[in-house]
N, C-alpha and C positions, 0 to 999 in steps of 0.2 A: 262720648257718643250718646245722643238721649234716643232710648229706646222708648219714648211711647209715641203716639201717635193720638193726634188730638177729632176725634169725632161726634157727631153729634145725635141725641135720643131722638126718635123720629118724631115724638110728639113737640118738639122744640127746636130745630135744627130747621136754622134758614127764617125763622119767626122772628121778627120784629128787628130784624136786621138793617135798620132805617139810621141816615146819617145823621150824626147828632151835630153838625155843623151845615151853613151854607157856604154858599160862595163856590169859590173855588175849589176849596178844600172838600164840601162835599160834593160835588161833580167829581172830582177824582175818585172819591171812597166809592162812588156809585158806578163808576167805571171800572174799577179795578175789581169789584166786591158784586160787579155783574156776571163772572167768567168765573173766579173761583171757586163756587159753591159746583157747578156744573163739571168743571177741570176734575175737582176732589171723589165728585159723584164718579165719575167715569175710571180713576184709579182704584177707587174701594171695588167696584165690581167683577174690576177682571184680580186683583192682588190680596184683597182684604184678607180672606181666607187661608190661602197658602203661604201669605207672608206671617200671618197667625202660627201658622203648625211650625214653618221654616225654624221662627225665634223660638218657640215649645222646645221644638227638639233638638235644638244646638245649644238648650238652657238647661234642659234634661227635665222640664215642668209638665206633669202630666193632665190632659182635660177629658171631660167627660165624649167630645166628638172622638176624641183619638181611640175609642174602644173599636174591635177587630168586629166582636159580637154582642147579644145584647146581655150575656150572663158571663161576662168576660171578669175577672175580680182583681187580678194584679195589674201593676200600674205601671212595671217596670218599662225602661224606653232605654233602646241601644245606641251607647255612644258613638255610632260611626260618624254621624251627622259633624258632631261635635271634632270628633276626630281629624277626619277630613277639612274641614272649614276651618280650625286653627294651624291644621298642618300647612294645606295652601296659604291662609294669609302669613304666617312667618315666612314663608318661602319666598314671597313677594318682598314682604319689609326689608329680608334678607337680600333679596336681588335687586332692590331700590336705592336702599342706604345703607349696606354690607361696606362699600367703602365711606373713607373719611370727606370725601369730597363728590359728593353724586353727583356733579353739574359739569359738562360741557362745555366750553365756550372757544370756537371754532374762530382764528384769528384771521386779521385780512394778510393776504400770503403777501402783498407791497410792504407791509410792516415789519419790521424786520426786529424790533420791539416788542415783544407781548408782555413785557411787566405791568403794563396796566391792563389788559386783558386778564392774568391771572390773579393781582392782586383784586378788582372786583369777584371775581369768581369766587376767592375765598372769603369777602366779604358777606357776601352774598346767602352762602350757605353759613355763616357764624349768624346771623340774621334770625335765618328761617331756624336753625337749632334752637336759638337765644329765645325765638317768640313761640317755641313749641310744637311744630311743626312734623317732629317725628311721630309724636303722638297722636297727631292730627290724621295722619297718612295712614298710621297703624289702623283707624277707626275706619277711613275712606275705604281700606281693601279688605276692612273686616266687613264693612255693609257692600262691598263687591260679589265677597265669595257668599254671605249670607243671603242677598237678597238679588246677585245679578247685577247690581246698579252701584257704583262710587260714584258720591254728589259733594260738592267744596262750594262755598259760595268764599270769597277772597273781601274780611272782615276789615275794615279802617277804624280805628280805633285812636285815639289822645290818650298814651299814660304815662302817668306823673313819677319819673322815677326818682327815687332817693338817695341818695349816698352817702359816707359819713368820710369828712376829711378835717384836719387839723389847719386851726386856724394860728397867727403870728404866736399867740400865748400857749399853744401847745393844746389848746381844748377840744373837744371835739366837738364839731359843727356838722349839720345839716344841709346839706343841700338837695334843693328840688328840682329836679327840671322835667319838662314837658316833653314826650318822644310822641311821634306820628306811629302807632305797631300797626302793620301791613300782616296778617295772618292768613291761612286757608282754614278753615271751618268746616269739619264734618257735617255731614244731613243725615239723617238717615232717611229711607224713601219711603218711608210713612207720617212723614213730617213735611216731604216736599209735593206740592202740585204744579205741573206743568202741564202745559198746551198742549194736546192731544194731537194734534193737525200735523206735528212736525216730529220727527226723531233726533233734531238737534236743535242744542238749547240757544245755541244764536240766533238761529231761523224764528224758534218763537215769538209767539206776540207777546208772552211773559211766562215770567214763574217765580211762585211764592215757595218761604219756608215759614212754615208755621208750628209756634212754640208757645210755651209760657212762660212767664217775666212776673215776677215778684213786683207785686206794687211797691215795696220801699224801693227798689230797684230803678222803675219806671221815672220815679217821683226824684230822684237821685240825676236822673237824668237829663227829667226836665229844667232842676235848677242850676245843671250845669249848662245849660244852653242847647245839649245836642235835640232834645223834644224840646215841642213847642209847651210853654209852660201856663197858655193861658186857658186849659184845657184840664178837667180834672177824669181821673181816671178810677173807674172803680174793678173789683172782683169780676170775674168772668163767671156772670151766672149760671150759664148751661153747660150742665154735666156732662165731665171729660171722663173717658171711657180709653182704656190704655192697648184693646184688641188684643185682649192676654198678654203682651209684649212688657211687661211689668215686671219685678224686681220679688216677687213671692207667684207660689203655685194658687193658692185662694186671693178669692175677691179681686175679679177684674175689672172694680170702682175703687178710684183713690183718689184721697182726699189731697187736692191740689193746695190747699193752704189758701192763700191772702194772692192770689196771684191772678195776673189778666193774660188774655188770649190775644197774642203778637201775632198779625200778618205783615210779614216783610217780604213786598212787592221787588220782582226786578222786571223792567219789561218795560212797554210802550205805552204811551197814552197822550190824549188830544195836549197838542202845544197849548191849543187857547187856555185851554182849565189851567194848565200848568203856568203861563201866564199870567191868570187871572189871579193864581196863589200866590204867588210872588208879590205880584200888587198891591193887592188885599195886606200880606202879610207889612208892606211899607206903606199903611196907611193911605194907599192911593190908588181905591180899584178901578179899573177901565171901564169904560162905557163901553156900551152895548155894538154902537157902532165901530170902536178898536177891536172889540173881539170878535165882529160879525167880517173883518177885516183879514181875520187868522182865519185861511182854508182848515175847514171840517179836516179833512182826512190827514194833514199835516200833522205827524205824531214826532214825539220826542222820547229818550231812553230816559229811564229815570230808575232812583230809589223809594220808595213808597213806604214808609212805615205806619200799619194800622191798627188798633185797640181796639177787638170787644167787636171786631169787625162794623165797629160805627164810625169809630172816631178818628183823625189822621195826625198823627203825631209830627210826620215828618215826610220832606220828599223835596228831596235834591235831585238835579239831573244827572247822570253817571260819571263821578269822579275823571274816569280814564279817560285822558285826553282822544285816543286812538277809537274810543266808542264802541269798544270789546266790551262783553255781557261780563258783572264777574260773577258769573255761576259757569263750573266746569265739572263736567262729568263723562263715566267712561262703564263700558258693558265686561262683565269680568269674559264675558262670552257674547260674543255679536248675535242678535239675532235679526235678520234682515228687515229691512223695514218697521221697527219697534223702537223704540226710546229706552225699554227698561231691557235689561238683558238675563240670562243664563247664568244661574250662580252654581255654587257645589253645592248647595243644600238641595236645590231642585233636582238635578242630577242621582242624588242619593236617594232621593224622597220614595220612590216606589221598595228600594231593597230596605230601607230604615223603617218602611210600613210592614214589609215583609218577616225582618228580621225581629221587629215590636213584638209581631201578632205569634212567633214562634217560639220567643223566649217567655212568652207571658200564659200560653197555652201548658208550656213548659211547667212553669212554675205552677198554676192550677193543678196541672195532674199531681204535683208530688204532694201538693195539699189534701186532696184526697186519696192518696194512698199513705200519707204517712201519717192524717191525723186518723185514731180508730172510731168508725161509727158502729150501732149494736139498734139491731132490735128486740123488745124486752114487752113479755109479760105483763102489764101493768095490775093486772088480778092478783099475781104473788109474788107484786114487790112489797115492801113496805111504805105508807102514803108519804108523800110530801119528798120522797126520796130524791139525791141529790146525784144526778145520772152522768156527771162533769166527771173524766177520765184524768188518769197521775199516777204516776209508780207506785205503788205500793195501797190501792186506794181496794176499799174492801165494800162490797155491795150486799146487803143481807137479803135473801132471795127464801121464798115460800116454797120448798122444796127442790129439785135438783136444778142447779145454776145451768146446766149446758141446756137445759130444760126451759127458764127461765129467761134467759140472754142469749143471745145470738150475734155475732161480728160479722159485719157486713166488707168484705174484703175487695179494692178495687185495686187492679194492676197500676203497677207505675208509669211513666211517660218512654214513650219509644224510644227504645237505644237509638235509634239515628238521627233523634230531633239534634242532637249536639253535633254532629257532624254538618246536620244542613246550618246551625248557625253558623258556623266556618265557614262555610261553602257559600252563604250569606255574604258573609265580610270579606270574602275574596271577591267576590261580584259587586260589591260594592266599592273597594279599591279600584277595581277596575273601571269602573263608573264614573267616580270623580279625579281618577288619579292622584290621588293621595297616596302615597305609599310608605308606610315607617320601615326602619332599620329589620325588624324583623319579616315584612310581608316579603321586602326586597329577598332577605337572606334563602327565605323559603323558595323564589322563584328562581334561584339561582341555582344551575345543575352545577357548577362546580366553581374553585374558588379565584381563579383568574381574574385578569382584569380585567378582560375581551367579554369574558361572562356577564361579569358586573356594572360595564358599561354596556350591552346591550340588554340587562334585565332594566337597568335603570333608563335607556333611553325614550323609553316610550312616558315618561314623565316630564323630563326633560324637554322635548317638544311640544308636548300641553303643556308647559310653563313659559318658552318661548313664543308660544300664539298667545297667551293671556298677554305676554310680554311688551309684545307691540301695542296692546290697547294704552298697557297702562303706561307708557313711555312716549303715547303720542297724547295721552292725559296728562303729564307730567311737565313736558314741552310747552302746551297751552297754559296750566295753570303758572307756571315757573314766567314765563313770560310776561304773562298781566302782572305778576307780583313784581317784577325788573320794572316794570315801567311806571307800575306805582310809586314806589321806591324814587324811581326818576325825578318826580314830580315833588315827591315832598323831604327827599332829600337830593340836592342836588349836587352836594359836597361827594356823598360818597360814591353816586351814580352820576356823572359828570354825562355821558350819552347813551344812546340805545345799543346794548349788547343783543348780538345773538345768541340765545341760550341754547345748549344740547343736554334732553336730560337722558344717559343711558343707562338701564337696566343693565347690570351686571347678570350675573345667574347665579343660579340660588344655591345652599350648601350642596345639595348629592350634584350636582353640574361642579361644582366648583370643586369639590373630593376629587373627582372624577380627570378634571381638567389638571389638578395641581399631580396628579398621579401619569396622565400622559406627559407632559413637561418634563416630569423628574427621568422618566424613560426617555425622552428626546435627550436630555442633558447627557447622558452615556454614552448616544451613539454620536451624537456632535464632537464630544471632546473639549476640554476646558480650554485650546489655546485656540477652538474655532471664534471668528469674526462671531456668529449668533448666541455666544455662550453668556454672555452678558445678557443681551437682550432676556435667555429664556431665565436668567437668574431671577431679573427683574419681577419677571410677572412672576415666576412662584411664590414672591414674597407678595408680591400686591394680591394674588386671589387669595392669601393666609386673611386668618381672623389674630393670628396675635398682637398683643398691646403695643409690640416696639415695632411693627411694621412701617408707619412712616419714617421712622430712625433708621432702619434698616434701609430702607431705600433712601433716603437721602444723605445714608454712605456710601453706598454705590453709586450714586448721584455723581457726588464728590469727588470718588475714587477715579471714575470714568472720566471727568472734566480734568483731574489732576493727570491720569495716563496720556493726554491728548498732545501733540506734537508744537514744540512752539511754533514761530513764524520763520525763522533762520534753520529749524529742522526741516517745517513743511518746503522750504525756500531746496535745501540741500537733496531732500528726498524727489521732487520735484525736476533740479537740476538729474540727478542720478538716475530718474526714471526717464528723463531726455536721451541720456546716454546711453541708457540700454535700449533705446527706441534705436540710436542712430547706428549702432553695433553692426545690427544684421544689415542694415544701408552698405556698408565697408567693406563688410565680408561678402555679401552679392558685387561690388564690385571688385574687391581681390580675385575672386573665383570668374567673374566675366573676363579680368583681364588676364589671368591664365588661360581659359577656354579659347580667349581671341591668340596668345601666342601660341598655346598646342597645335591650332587651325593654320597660322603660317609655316609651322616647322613642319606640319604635316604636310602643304604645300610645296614646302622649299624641297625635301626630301624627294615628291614626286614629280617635281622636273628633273631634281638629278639621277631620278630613277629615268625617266626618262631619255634625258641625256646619255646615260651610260650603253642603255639600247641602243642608239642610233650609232654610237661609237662602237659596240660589237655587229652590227649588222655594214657597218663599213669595212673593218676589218676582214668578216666575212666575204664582202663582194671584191675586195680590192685587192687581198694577200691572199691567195687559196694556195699557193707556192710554200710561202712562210708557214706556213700551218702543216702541208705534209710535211714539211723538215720537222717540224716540232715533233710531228705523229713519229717518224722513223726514229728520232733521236731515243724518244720514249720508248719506243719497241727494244732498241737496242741495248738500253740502262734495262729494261725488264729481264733481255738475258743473261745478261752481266750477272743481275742478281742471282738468275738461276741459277747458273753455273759456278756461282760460289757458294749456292746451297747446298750444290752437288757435292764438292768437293768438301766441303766441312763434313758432311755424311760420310763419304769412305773415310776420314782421317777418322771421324769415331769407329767404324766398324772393323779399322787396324789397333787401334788401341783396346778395342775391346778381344780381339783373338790374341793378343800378347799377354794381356791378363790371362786366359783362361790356358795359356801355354807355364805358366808363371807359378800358377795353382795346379796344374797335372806334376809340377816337376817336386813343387813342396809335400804332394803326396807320395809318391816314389818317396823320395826321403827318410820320409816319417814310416815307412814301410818299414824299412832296412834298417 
């Protein structure tokens, strides 16, 4: 990522800025180099300053503005700035490319094939790793959270790779060959100028990144053909100034070496000029009347590469067939209607001013109370005496020393300054939501996981808002780089994919997340249908090394448990069967209900029946029925009168007993 920013001494800046070609070529320089000096004018005056202190104090480099007062002496500067802006950008890198495969690729549901859908995907991201891209990304969310603003311009580049293989005789040989490298490029936004008028870089009429380039570099270039070689290029005479953003705390002049001042245009400009360049450049410019032939206002997308801001090295029309800008950029925080957005440095800025001027006031007081000062006699010391204080240091004095010298005694710094720094850096967490292991630990009243996920959630969601910007940043940029790709490889990109790039979330999300799962996995039970599923993702939100092995033995295990076609066929059949089960048994049970309902019929005619046949009887026999009556009365005496007579034969039987027993007592008398 290059931190400086190229600006110019007001006594030389914008002076003699005259094209050093005609033609075409300078009609473009004068077009493009008529808007940038004005673009850059208007970014230094709202940014210059604050993006100054932003890089200070994330660097820990202390300047003479950053004093609280005017007799301020320590220079100490609190790491929170620091803190916070590498916390969030890991948390992003983490929740970008934390898995092995960041990229999305959403297939057509007709297809019933996605091996070529996922073999490019992995292609794709071996690419972007192989051409450096993590690093790239790293830089983009570092100048996010530092500055507000992630800027990529998407670099084309011809490199010559080399390999070493064995030839028929066993020797080792050389080979070269030529690759197209498709990259994303960090800016940082003191490097880049864009069109004021618009807060997106599509919508603009352009925008440059402007750097420096090592003339062997330049000159390297030209005789490779990509600059125009019949232009010579010298030193960038007017002193670059790095806006303290430089690599030491002194001297914010550095000497730039042997090197010219690169503007690389992306943006619009008159087709005629462009034209006319082309022409010019084939030895055959147009006349006045062919170009008077090209409407004015007809403009074309182009590349523009300019030197020393006179000269035009180069300018091709925009690669990408689709006519997408390749400059992409994203707000680490939106701010409505603005281009450049809300970082965590700004955020911090007022408690990090705060917490500066608190700890440095700090350190003052203890300097005056711990080093000793003395007022002294100077009539009865001795002359030329050496008044510099040290243990054991011995002063010869004209009469009595307490008389002589005097210690000037100042109290030490308030016991509660160190509390307000605390109290500082708590407010300042809160600020930019940055929170380490320990700020967490402290905010937690106890040690649960319900604790711990609602102390942590409030980070969590300011991560998932940044989340979307940079995922719908990610989406754009991944996309131009698919299609580039397209075009100048066509073996490996054979057609246009839809790319998804999603944001993962970040480690304390992902603790958090791998820690409710392991709790879901207990209450599901290992023989449920979802047990699989959540095994799955524990291992995919893990950071360990064998993770992809892990999942694709489960993979495996999963596709190997799967039912053949004569199982699916049997389970299928047997699932019919138990479908037609209850069909069988609804009609077993209807046709009993329907024979219960005739016997219950049948029974009620012959219940009926039997009525009509005693109501006959009744009306027709009343004769036959007294006989029945008398007969019965008569069997009832019968009875009686054998009841009768069984009764007196026992109550004879019973006085002969007791005649029986009077006679055996007489007896036993006598």
């Amino acid at each position: 990522m290059t931190q400086q920013s190229i600006i110019r001494e007001p006594e030389t800046a914008g002076q003699g800025a005259v094209p050093t070609q005609g033609g075409g070529r300078g009609a473009i320089v004068g077009d493009i180099m008529g808007d940038i000096p004005a673009w850059r004018k208007h970014r230094d005056s709202k940014f210059e300053a604050v993006w100054d202190e932003f890089y200070a104090k994330w660097r820990g480099f202390w300047a003479p503005e950053h004093k609280s007062y005017k007799t301020e002496r320590s220079r100490l500067i609190s790491p929170l700035t620091s803190m916070a802006v590498d916390m969030t950008t890991a948390e992003i890198v983490e929740a970008v490319l934390g898995r092995e495969y960041f990229i999305d690729m959403p297939d057509d549901v007709a297809d019933k094939d996605n091996a070529d859908v996922d073999m490019a995907r992995k292609l794709l991201v071996q690419d972007l790793r192989r051409e450096g891209f993590v690093d790239e990304f790293a830089c983009i969310a570092l100048n996010g959270c530092l500055y507000g603003t992630g800027i990529a311009k998407i670099q084309i580049s011809v490199k010559k790779v080399k390999t070493l293989s064995r030839n028929k005789s066993k020797a080792l040989a050389v080979t070269e060959t030529e690759v197209v490298q498709i990259k994303p490029v960090a800016i940082e936004p003191g490097n880049f100028v864009a069109d004021p008028a618009t807060r997106d870089i599509d919508e603009m009429k352009g925008c440059a990144h402007e750097f420096m380039m090592p003339v062997t570099l330049l000159q390297r270039r030209q005789a490779d053909g990509i600059y125009y070689n019949d232009v010579k290029v010298g030193s960038w005479g007017v002193r670059v100034m790095n806006q303290r953003r430089g690599d030491t705390e002194e001297g914010n002049v550095r000497n730039q070496g042997d090197a010219a001042y690169i503007t690389e245009y992306y943006g619009l400009i008159p087709l005629r000029h462009f034209q006319q360049a082309l022409a010019e450049d084939k030895g055959t410019p147009l006349s006045d009347v062919m170009l008077q032939a090209i409407p004015e206002e007809e403009m074309i997308e182009v590349i523009a590469t300019i030197a020393n801001e006179t000269t035009l090295l180069r300018v091709i029309e925009n690669p990408l067939m689709t006519g997408e800008r390749l400059m992409v950029a994203y707000q680490h925080e939106a701010v409505p209607g603005r281009f450049y957005g809300r970082g965590v440095a700004e955020k911090a800025a007022n408690v990090q001013r705060a917490m500066d001027a608190e700890m440095r006031a700090r350190i003052d007081s203890l300097a005056w109370a711990n080093l000793p000062m003395f007022g002294a006699d100077l009539t009865r010391l001795p002359p030329n005496s050496n008044m510099n204080a040290w243990p054991g240091k011995l002063w010869g004095t004209r009469g009595n020393p307490n008389d002589v010298l005097k210690e000037f005694k100042v109290s030490g710094p308030d016991q509660n300054s160190y509390a307000h720094i605390q109290d500082l850096e708590r407010m300042g967490q809160q600020a930019t939501g940055a929170l380490d292991s320990q700020g967490l630990r402290g905010g937690v009243r106890d040690e649960t996981a319900t604790g711990s996920a609602l102390a942590a959630s409030s980070f969590i969601k300011r991560s998932k808002r940044t989340m979307y910007n940079i995922e719908g940043f990610m989406n754009k940029l991944i996309r131009r780089v698919a299609r580039l790709k397209m075009q100048f490889d066509p073996a490996g990109y054979p057609q246009d994919y839809e790319f998804q790039v999603r944001g993962s979330i970040g480690i304390m999300a992902r603790e958090l997340e791998t820690q409710f799962m392991v709790n879901l996995m207990s209450v599901v039970g290992q023989d449920s249908p979802a047990a699989m599923p959540i095994i799955k993702a524990i291992f995919a939100h893990s950071g360990s090394p064998v993770r992809t092995d892990v999942l694709a033995a489960l993979e495996k295990s999963e596709q190997e448990n799967q039912p053949t076609d004569e199982e699916r066929k049997l389970a299928k059949d047997a699932q019919k069967a138990q479908l037609q089960l209850p069909i069988a048994e609804l009609k077993k049970i209807t046709a009993e209900t329907e024979k219960l309902f005739s016997e219950a019929e049948l029974k009620e005619e012959q219940a009926d029946k039997t009525e009509a046949e005693t109501q006959n009887i009744k009306a027709k026999k009343p004769l036959d029925q007294a006989k029945v009556l008398i007969e019965l009365e008569e069997n009832e005496i019968q009875e009686r009168a054998l009841d009768i007579q069984e009764d007196k034969n026992k109550l004879t039987s019973r006085g002969l007993d007791i005649q029986q027993q009077a006679v055996n007592k007489n007896v036993s008398k006598k």
